[in-house]
PyMOL commands that place a pseudoatom at each C-alpha (Angstrom):
pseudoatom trace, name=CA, resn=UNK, resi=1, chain=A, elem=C, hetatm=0, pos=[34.038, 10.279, -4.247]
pseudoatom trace, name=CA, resn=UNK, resi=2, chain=A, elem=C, hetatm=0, pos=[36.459, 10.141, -7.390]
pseudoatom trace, name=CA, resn=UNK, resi=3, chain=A, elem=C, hetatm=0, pos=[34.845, 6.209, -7.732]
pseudoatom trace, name=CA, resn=UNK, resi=4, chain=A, elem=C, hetatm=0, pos=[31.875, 8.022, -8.480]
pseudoatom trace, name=CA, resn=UNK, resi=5, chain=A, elem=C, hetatm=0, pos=[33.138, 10.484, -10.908]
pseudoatom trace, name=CA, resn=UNK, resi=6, chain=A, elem=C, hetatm=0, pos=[32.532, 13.758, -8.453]
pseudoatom trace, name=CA, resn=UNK, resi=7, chain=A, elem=C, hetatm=0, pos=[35.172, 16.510, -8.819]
pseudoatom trace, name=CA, resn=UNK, resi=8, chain=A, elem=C, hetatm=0, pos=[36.881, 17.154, -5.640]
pseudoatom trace, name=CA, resn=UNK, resi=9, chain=A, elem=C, hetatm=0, pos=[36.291, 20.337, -5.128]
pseudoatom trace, name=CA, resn=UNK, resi=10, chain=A, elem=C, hetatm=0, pos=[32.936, 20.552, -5.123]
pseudoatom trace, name=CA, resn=UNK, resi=11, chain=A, elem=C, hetatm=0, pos=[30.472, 20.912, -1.962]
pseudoatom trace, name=CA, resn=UNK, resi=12, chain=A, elem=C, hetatm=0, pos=[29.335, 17.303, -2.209]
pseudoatom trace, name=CA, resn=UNK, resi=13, chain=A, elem=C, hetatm=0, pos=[32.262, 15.541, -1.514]
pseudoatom trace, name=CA, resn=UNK, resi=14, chain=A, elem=C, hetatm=0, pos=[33.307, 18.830, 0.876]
pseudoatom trace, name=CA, resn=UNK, resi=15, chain=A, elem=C, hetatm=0, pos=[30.128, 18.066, 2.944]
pseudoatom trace, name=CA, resn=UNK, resi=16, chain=A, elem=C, hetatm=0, pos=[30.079, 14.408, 3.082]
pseudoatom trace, name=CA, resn=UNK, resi=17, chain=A, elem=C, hetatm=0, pos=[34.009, 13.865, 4.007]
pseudoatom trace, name=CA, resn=UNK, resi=18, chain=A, elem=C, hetatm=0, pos=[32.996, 16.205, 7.325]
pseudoatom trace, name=CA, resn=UNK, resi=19, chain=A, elem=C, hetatm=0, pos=[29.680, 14.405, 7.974]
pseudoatom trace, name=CA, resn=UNK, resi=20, chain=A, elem=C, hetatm=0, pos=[29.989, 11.693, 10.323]
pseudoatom trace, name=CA, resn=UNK, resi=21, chain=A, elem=C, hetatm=0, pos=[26.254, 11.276, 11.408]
pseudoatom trace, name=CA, resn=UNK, resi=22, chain=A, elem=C, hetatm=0, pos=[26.046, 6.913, 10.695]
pseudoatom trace, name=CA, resn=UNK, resi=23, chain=A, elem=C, hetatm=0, pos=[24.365, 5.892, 7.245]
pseudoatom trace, name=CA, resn=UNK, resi=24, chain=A, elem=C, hetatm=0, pos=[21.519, 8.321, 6.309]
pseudoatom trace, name=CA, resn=UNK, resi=25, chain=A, elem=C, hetatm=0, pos=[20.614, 11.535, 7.459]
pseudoatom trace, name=CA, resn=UNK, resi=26, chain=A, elem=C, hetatm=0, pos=[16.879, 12.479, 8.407]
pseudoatom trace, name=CA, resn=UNK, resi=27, chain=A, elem=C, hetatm=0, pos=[15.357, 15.347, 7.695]
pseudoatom trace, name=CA, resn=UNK, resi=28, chain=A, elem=C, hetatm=0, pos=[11.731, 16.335, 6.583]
pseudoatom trace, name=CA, resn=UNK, resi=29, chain=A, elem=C, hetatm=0, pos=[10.679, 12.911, 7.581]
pseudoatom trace, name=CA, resn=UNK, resi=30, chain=A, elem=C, hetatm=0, pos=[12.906, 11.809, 4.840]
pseudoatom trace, name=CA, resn=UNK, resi=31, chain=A, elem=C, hetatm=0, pos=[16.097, 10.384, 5.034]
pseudoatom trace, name=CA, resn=UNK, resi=32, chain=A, elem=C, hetatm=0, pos=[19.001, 10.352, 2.382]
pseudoatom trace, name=CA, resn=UNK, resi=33, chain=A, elem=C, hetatm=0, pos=[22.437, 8.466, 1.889]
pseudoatom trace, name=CA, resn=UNK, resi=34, chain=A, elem=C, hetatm=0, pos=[25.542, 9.283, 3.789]
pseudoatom trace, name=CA, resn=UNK, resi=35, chain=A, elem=C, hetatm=0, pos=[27.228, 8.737, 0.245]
pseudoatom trace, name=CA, resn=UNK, resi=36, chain=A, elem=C, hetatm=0, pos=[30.571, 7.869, 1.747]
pseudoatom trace, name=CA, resn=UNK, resi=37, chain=A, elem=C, hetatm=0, pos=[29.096, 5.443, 4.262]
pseudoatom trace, name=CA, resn=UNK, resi=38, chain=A, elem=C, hetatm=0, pos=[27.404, 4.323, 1.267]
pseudoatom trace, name=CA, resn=UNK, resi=39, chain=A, elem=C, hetatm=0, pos=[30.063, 3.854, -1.116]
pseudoatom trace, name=CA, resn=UNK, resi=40, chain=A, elem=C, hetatm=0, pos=[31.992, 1.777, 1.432]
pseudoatom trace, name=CA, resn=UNK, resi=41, chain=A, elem=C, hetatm=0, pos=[29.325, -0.496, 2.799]
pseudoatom trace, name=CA, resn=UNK, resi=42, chain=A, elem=C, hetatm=0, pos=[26.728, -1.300, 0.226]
pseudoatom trace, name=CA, resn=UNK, resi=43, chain=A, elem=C, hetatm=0, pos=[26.262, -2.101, -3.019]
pseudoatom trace, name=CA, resn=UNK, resi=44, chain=A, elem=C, hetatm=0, pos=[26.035, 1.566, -3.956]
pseudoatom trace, name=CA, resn=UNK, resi=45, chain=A, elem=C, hetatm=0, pos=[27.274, 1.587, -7.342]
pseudoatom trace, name=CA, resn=UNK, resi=46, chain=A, elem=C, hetatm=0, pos=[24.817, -1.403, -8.335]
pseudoatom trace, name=CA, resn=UNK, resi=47, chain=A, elem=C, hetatm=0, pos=[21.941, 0.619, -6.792]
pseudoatom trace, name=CA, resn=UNK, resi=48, chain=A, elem=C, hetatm=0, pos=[22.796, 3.460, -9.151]
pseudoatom trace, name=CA, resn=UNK, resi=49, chain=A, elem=C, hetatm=0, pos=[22.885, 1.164, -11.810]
pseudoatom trace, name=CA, resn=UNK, resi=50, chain=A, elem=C, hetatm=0, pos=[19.456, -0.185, -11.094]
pseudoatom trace, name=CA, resn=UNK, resi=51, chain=A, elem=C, hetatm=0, pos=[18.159, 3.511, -10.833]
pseudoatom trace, name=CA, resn=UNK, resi=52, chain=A, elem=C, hetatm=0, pos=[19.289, 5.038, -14.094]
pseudoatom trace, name=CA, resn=UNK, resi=53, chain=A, elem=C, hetatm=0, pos=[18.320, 1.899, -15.600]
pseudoatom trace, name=CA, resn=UNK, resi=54, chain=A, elem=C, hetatm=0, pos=[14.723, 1.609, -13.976]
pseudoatom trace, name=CA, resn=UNK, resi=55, chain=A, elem=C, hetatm=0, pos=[14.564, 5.591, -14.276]
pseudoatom trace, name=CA, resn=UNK, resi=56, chain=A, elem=C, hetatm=0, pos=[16.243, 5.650, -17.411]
pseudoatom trace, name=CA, resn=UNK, resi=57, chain=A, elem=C, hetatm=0, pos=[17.958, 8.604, -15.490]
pseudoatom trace, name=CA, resn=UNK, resi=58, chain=A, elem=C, hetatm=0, pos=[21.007, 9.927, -17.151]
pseudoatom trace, name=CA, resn=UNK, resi=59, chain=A, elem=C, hetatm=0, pos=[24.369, 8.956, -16.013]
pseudoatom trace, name=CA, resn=UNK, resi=60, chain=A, elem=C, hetatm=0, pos=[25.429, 12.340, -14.527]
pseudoatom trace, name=CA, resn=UNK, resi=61, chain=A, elem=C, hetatm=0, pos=[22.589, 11.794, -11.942]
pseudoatom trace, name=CA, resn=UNK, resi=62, chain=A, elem=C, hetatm=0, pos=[23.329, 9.504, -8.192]
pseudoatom trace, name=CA, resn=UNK, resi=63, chain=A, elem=C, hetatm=0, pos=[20.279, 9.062, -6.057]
pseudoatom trace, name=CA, resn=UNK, resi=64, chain=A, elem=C, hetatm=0, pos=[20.591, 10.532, -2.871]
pseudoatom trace, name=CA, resn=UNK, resi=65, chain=A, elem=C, hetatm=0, pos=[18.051, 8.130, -1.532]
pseudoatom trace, name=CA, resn=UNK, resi=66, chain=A, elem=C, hetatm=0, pos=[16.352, 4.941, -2.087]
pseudoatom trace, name=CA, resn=UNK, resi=67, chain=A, elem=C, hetatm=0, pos=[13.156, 5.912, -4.127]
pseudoatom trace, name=CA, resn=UNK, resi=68, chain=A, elem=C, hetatm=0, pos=[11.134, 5.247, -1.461]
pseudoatom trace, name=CA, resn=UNK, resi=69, chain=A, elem=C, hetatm=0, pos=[7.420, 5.463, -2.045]
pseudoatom trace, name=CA, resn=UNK, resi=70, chain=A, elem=C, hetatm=0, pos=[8.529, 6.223, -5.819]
pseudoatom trace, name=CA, resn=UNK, resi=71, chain=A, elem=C, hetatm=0, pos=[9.992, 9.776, -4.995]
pseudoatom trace, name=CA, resn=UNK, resi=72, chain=A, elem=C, hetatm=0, pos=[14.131, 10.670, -4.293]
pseudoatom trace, name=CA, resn=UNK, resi=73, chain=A, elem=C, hetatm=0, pos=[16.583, 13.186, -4.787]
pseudoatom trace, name=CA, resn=UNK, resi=74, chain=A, elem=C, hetatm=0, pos=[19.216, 13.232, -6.736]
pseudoatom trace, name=CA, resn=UNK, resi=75, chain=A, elem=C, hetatm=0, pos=[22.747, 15.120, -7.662]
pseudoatom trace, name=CA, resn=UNK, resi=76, chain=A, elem=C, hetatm=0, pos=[23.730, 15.697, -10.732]
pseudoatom trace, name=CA, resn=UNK, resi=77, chain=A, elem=C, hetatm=0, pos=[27.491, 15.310, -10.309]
pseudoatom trace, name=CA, resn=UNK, resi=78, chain=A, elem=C, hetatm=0, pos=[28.595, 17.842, -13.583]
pseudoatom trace, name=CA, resn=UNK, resi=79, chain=A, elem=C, hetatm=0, pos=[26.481, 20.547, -12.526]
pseudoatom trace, name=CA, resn=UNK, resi=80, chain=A, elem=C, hetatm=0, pos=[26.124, 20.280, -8.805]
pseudoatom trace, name=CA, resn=UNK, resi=81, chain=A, elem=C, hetatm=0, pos=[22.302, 20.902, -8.981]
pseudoatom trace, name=CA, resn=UNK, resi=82, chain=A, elem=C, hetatm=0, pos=[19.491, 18.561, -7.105]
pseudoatom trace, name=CA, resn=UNK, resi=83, chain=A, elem=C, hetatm=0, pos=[16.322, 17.256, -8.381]
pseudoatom trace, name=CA, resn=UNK, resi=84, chain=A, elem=C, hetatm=0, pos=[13.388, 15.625, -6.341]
pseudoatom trace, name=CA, resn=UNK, resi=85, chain=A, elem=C, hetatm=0, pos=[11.506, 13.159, -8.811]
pseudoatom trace, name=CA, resn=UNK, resi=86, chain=A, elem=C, hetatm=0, pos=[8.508, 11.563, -8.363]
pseudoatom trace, name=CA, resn=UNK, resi=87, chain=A, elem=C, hetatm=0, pos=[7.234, 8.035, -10.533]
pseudoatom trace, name=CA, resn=UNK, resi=88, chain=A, elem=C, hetatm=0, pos=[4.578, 9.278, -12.744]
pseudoatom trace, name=CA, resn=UNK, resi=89, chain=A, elem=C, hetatm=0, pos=[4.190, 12.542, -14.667]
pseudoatom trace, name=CA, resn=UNK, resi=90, chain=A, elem=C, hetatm=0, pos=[6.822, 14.330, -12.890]
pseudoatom trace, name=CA, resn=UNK, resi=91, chain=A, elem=C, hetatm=0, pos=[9.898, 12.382, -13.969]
pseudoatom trace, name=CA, resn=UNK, resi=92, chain=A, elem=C, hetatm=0, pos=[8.770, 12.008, -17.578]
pseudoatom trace, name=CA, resn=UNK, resi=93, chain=A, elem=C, hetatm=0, pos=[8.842, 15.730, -17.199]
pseudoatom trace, name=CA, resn=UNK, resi=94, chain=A, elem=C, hetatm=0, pos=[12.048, 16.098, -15.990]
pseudoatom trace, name=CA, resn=UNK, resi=95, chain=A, elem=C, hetatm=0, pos=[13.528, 13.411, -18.994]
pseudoatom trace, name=CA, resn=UNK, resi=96, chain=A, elem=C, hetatm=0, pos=[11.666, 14.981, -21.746]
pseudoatom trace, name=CA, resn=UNK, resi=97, chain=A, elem=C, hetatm=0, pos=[13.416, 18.338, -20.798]
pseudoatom trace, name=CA, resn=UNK, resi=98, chain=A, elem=C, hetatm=0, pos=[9.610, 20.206, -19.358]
pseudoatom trace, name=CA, resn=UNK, resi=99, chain=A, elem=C, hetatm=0, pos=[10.827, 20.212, -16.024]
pseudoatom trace, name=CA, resn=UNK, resi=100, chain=A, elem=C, hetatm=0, pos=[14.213, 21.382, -14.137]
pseudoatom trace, name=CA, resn=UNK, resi=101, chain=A, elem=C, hetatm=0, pos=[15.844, 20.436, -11.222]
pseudoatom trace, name=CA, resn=UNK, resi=102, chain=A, elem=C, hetatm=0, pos=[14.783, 21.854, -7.733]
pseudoatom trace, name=CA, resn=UNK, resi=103, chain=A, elem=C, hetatm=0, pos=[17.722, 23.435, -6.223]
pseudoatom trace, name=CA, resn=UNK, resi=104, chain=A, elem=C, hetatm=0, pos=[20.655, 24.491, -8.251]
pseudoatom trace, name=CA, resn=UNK, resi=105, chain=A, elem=C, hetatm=0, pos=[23.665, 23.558, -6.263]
pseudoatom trace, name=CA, resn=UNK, resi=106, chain=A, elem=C, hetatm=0, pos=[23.777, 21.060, -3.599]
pseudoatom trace, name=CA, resn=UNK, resi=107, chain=A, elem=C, hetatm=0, pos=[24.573, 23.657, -1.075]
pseudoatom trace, name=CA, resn=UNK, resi=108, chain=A, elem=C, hetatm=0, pos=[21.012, 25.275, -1.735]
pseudoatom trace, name=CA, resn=UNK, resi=109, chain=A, elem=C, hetatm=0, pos=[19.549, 21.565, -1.185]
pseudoatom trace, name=CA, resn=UNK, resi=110, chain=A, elem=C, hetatm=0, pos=[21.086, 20.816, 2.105]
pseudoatom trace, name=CA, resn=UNK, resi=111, chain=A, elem=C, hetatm=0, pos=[20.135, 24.314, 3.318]
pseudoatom trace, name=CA, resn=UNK, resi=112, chain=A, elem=C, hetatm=0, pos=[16.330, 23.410, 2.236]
pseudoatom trace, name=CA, resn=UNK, resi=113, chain=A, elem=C, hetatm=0, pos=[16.771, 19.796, 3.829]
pseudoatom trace, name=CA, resn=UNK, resi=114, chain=A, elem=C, hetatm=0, pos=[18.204, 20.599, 7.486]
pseudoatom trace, name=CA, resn=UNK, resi=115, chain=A, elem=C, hetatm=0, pos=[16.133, 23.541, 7.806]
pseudoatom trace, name=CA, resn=UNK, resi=116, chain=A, elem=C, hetatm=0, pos=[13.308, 22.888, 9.971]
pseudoatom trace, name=CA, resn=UNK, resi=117, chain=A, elem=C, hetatm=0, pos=[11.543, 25.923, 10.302]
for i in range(1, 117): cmd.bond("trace and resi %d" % i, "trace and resi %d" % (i + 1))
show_as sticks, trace
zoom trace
């Protein structure tokens, strides 16, 4: 997690060093990144590369999925807050400042994600 610039101390790299669950997690018939599996196994840091650049995302921000049918989530590593974007007018909304993220700590975003009811 300190490869990817994520302070230690916060709930992302808190939940991910206790989550052993293989490489992606599925939830609300959407699955995101086991970061750590990730990290180790893929090309992970050239897939955030490729997403900032294609998103023209700023660099605080690591997808938490692969943009799959043009929508993801991802963590803003200085704040700790989550945002789902979407191709189109949603993520021009987000960049141009019109739109914030979704859940404000990554805590809130997993509770939203594994809860099924």
């Amino acid at each position: 997690m300190r490869d990817l610039g994520i302070p230690s101390g916060s709930a992302f790299p808190q939940f991910y060093s206790h989550a052993e669950d293989g490489p992606v997690f599925h939830s609300r018939r959407r699955d995101i990144y086991q970061i750590g599996w990730f990290s180790i196994n893929s090309q992970y840091k050239l897939d955030i590369k490729r997403t900032r650049e294609l998103l023209h995302l700023p660099d605080e921000y690591l997808p938490l999925d692969s943009f799959e049918a043009e929508s993801g989530f991802f963590y803003n590593r200085v704040t700790g807050e989550v945002a789902e974007l979407s191709a189109g007018r949603k993520l021009n909304e987000f960049l141009v400042g019109d739109a914030s993220p979704q859940w404000r700590s990554f805590n809130d975003f997993l509770e939203w994600y594994f809860d099924l009811n």
